[in-house]
N, C-alpha and C positions, 0 to 999 in steps of 0.2 A: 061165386062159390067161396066160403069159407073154408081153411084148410085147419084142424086142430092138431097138435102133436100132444100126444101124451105117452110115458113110456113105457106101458108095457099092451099087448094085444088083447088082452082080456079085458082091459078096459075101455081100447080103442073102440072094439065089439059091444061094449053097451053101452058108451056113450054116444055112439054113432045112432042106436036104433033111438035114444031120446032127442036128438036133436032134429032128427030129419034131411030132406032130401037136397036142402042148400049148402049141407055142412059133410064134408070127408074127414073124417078121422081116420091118423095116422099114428103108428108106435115110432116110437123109437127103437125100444129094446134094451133102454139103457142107454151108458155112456155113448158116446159116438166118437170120441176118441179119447187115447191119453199118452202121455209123455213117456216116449222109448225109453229103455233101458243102458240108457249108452251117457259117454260125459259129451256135453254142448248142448244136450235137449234144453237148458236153461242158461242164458248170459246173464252172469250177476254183474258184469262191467256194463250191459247193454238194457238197461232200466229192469232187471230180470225176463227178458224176454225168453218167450215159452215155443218151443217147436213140436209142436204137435202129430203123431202119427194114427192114421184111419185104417183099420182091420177090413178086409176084404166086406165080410158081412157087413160094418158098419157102413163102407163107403157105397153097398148096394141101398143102405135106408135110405141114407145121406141123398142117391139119384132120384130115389123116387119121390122122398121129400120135395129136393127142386124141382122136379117134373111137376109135380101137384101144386107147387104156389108160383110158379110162372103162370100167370095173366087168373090169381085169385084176384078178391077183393079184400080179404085178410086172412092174414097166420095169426091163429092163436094159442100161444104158448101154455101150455097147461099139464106140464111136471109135476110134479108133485111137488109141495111146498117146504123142502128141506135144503139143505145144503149141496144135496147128491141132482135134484130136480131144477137147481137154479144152473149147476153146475151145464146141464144137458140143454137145458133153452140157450143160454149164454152160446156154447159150439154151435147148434145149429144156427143160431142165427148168426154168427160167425163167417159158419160155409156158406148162407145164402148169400151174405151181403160180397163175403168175395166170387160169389160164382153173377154176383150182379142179378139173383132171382127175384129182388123185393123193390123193384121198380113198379112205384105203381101200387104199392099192397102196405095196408095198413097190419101194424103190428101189434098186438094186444098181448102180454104176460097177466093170466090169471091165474088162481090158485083155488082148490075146494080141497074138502077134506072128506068126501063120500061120493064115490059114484053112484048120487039118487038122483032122479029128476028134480024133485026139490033144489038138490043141493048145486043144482047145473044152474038154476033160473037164479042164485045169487052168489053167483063168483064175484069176488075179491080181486080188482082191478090192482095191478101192479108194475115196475119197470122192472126190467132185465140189467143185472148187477148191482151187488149190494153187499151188504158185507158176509151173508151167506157166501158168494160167488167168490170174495175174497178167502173164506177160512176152505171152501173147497179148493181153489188154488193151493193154496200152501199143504191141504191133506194130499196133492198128486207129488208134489215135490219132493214130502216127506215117505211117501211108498216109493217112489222111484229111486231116494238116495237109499233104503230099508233094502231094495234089491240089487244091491250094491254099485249101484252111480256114485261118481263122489262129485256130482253137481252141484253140491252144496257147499265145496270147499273151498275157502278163499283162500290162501296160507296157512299158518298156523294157528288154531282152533275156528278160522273161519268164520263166516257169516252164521252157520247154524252149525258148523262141524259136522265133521261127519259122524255119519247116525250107525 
């Protein structure tokens, strides 16, 4: 069985009926988590290390994601191909490889830009982190310090000062 994530259910639902009965398509629903609102969620002393928090909802996709690609034959990452889409492959595959789900499963990051059949039969092989993955890092940082964290602060004016 091949497991697909893509983020949102309406898509899940027709790319699943194009693919067939080897292939489960899964949403995400979006982000799967993002950096609390509080000072520590980011160590600028500690190579900027990032701590992460998962919303009830998300950590129910999050289970059932790992439930479906323990003992797959591959996860295929299939966000959408923007900054916000690389952002959501990037975590999930994040929580499998710490929940230890991807023993054994190949991992594929593709990209299309229409949910057609067409446009399914020539996905755009790609890896997971890139510089997408970096400019949405630093877009979580900067709404986090925006809702007043001053994670950003190093001393006086700071690494990015506070926003």
């Amino acid at each position: 069985m091949n497991i697909v994530i893509v983020e949102s259910a309406a898509k899940a639902k027709t790319i699943n009926k194009y693919l067939g009965k080897d292939y489960k398509v899964l949403a995400s629903y979006g982000h799967v988590r993002d950096l609390p609102s509080k000072n520590g969620s980011v160590e600028p002393d500690n190579d900027f290390d990032m701590h992460w928090d998962t919303d009830s909802k998300s950590a129910k996709i999050l289970k059932e994601i790992t439930s479906a690609v323990k003992g797959a034959d591959k996860l295929i990452l299939a966000t959408d191909p923007d900054r916000e889409g690389e952002a959501i492959s990037w975590h999930i595959l994040q929580v499998l490889e710490a929940k230890k789900a991807l023993k054994n499963v190949e991992v594929e990051r593709v990209a299309f830009n229409a949910v057609t059949k067409s446009a399914l039969n020539f996905m755009r092989m790609e890896t997971v982190g890139s510089l997408m993955l970096f400019a949405a890092s630093l877009l979580f940082l900067v709404n986090v310090a925006r809702r007043g964290c001053k994670l950003l602060c190093c001393g006086e004016g700071g690494l990015l000062g506070c926003l």
